[in-house]
C-alpha positions in Angstrom: 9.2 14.9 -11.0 8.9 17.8 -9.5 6.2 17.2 -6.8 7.2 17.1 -3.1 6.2 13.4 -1.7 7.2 13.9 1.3 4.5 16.4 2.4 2.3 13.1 1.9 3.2 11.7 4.5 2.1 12.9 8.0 3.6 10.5 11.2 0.4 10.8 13.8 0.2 7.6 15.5 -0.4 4.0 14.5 -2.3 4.6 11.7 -0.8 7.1 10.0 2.5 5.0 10.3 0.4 2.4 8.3 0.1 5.1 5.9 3.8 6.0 5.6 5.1 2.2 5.4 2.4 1.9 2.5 3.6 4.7 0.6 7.6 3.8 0.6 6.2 0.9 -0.7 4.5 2.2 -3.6 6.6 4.6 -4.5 9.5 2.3 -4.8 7.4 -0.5 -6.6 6.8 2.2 -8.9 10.1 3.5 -9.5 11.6 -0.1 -10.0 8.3 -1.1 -12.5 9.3 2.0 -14.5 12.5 1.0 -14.5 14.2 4.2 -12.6 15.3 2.3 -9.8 18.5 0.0 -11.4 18.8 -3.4 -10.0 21.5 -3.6 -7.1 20.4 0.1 -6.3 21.4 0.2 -2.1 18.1 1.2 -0.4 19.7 2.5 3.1 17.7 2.6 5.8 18.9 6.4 7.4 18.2 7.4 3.6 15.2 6.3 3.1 13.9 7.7 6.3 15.4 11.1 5.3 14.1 11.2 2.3 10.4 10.1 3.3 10.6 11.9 6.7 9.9 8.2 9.1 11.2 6.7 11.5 13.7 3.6 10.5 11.1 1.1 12.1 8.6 2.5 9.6 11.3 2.0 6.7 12.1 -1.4 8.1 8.4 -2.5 7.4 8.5 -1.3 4.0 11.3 -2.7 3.1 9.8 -6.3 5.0 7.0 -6.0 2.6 9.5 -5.3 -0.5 11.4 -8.1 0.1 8.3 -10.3 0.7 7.3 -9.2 -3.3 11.0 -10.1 -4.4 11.6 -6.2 -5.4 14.9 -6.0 -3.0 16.9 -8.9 -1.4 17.7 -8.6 2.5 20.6 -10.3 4.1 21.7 -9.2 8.2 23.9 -6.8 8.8 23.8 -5.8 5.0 21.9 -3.1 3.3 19.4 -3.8 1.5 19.0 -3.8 -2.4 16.7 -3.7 -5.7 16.8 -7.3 -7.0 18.9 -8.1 -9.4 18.1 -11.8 -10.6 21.1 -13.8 -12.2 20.7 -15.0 -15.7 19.5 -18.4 -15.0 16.3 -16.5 -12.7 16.2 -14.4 -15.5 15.7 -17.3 -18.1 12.6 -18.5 -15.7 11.5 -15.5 -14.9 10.4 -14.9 -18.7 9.2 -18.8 -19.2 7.0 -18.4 -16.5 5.3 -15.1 -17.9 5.0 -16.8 -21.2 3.1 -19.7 -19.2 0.8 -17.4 -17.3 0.2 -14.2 -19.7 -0.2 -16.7 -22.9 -2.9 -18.8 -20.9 -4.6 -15.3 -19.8 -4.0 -14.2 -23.6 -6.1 -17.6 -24.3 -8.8 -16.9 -21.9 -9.5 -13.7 -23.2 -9.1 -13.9 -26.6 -12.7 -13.4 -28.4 -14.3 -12.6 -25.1 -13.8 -9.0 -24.8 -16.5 -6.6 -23.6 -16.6 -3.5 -25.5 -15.4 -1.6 -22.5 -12.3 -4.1 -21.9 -11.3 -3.4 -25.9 -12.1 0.4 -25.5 -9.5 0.6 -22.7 -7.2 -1.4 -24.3 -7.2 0.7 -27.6 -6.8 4.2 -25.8 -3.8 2.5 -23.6 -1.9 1.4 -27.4 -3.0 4.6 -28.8 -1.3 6.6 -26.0 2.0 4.6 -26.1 2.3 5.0 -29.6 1.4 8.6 -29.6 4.4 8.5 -26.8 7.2 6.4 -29.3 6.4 9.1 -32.1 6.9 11.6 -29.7 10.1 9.9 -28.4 8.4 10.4 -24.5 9.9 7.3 -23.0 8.8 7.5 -20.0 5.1 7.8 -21.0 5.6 4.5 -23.2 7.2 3.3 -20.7 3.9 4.0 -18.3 2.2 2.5 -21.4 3.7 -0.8 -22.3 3.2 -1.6 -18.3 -0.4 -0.3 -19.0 -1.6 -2.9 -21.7 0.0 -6.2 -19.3 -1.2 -5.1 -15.8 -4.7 -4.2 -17.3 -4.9 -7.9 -18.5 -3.6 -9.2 -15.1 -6.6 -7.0 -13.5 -9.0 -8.4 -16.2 -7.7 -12.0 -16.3 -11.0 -14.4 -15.9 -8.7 -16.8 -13.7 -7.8 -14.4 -10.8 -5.1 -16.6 -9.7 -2.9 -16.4 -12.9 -3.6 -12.6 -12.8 -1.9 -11.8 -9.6 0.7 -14.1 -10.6 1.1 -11.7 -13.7 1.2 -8.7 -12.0 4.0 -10.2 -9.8 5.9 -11.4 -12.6 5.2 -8.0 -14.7 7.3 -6.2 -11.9 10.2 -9.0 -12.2 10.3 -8.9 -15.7 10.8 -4.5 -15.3 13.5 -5.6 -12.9 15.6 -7.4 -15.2 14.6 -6.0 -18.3 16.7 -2.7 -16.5 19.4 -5.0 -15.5 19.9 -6.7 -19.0 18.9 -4.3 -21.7 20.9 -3.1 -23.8 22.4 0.8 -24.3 19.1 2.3 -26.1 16.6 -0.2 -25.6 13.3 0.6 -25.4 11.4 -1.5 -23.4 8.9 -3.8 -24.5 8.1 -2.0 -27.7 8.5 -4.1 -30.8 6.5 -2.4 -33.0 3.1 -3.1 -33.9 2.7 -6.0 -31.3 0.3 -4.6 -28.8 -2.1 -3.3 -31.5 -1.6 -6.8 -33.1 -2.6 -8.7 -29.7 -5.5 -6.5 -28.8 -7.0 -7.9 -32.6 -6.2 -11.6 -32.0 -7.7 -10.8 -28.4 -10.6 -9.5 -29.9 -11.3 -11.9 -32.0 -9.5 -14.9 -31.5 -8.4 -17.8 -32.0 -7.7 -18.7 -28.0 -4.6 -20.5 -29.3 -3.5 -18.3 -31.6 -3.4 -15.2 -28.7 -1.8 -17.4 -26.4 1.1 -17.6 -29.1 1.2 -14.2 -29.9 1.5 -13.3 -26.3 4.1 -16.2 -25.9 5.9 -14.7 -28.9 5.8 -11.4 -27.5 7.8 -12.2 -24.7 10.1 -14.1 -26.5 11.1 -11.0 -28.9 11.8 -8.8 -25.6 13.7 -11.9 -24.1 15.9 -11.9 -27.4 16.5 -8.1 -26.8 18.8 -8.6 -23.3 22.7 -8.5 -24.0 23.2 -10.4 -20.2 25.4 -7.5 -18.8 24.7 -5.6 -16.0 25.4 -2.1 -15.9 26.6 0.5 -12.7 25.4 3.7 -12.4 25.5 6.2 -10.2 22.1 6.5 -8.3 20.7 9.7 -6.5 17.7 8.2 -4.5 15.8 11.5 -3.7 15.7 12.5 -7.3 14.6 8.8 -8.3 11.9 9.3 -5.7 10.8 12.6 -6.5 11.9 14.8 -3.3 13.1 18.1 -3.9 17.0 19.1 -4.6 17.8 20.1 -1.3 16.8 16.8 0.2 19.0 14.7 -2.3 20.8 11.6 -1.1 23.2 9.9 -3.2 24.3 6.2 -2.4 
């Protein structure tokens, strides 16, 4: 990316602090989601605040708030990282998506509005327009598209901001398990064949799907973390001459 996001963010009292501490926050939720933040990625704190332009107190509230959402772990005297669940979290990090997105899938199915299946159809049309393309990182955008629009839509509100947590866990470990080429969450086909059962129904046989789903990206993780080196101001999207490497 070549915009400058640190021009965003203008310190002027409390408020605009609010503002500062809100946008670390999103812009690392959003790197991790899209899986250009690896898991065990060190967020330091004099970093951060270089590359965002704040004050450490403001990066300590973001990262409060990260933690809080299970995106980085925090222990004293340590630097802070991007989760990186163990395989047994893993495991029930993917059983309870099937429990929660399969029971939205069910609530859903054959209850559509025209508007809901519209915005479903351009999202799948977009990430497969972005596979035949080979633009991963759109499909990328995509994939995550489809499952946070049913958390936003789910009829029980409770299970959908359960979803939207777990959706951002799964990304997490979906980076930190995948293997060498992977693309993630694109079996192909099965979006476009959940939006129909979705559309139609039966409730039990979109909860399946949906389970199944999940399964089939589950099956895809080889269990073996990989290193890399991480340059967080190019993650983030600051220019060149601001780059920190960790």
């Amino acid at each position: 990316m070549n915009e400058d996001w640190t021009k965003h963010i203008v310190v002027e009292g409390a408020g605009k602090l609010r503002n500062a501490d809100q946008h670390i926050v999103d812009m690392i939720r959003q790197a991790v989601l899209t899986q250009r933040l690896p898991p065990g990625t060190r967020l330091p704190e004099v970093s951060l605040g270089e590359i965002f332009g704040v004050s450490r107190s403001v990066v300590r509230k973001a990262l409060t708030r990260l933690a809080a959402d299970h995106i980085i772990v925090q222990h004293p005297n340590q630097v802070a990282r991007i989760a990186a669940p163990d395989i047994v979290e893993t495991r029930e990090i993917f059983a309870a998506r099937r429990l929660v997105e399969g029971e939205i899938a069910s609530l859903m199915a054959g209850k559509l509005t025209q508007a809901q299946r519209q915005k479903l159809a351009e999202i799948i049309d977009e990430e497969q327009l972005a596979h035949r393309q080979g633009n991963e990182a759109k499909r990328v955008e995509c994939s995550l598209a489809v499952h946070r629009y049913l958390a936003d839509q789910s009829p029980n509100r409770v299970l959908g901001i359960m979803l939207t947590d777990l959706i951002l866990r799964t990304s997490i470990v979906i980076a930190l398990y995948k293997r060498a080429g992977m693309q993630a969450c694109y079996l192909d086909h099965d979006h476009a064949n959940l939006l129909l059962l979705l559309e139609q129904g039966p409730a039990d046989e979109a909860c399946e799907r949906m389970r199944a789903h999940l399964s089939a990206l589950e099956a895809l993780l080889d269990l073996r973390a990989q290193e890399a080196h991480i340059d967080l101001a190019s993650i983030l999207g600051v220019p060149n001459n601001a780059s920190t490497s960790i």
